[in-house]
N, C-alpha and C positions, 0 to 999 in steps of 0.2 A: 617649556624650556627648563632644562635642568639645573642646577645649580652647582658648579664646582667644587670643590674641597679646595682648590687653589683662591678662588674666592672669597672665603669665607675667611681662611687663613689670613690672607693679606690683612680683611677688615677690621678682625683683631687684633692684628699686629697694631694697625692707625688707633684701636680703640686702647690697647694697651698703653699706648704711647700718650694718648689722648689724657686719661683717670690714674695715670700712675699716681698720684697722691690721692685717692680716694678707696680705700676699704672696700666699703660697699659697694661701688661700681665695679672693682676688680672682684671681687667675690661672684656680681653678676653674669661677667664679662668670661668669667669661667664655669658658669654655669651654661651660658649660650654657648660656649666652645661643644659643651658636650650633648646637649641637648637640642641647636637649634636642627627645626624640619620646617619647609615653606609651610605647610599644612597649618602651622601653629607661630606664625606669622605676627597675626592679626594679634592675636595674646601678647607677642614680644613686645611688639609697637604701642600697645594701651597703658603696659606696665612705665612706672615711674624710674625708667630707667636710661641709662647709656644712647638706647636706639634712637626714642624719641629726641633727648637733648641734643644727640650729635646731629641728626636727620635738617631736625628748628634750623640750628645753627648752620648749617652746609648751606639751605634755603636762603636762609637771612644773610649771609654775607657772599652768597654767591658762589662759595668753595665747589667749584666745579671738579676740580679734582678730588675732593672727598666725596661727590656724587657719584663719579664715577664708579669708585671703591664700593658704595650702599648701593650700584644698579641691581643684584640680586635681590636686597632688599624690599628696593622700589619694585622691580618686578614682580616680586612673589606677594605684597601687597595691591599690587593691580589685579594680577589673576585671584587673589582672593574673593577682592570686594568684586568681582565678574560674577565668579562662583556663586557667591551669599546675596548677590542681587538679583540672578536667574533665579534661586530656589522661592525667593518672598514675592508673592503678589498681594496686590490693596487691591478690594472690593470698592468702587465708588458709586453710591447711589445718585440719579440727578433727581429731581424732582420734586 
């Protein structure tokens, strides 16, 4: 599934709205404007950033409407870890 441009927009707009007193996160927050691709996902999500904290926080208080807005997110981190867990196999010896 593809990921909109209409989608992404909105996100930032909540994420904008979210770190407006924070530098750092607004500095990130416009680096993901221009740079996010589902591909590199997995990267966004690890980093000490915005994605992660707002992601926790939707979870933890149950902000269903901000889940809504991160379903691209959550998607293109699903089909990732799909991806990266078909390509790894473990050898297991018994005996």
């Amino acid at each position: 599934m593809k990921t909109l441009a209409n989608d992404i927009t909105e996100f930032i707009n909540i994420c904008l709205n979210e770190f407006h007193y924070d530098q750092y996160q607004l500095s990130i927050i416009n680096e993901f404007k221009q740079k996010y691709n589902s591909n590199k996902v997995l990267w966004w999500f690890t980093q000490d950033s915005f994605i992660y904290h707002l992601l926790s926080k939707a979870l933890n208080i149950k902000n269903y409407n901000l889940l809504i807005h991160m379903g691209f997110l959550i998607r293109d981190i699903y089909e990732n870890l799909q991806k990266y867990q078909l390509k790894s196999s473990i050898q297991v010896y018994h005996g």
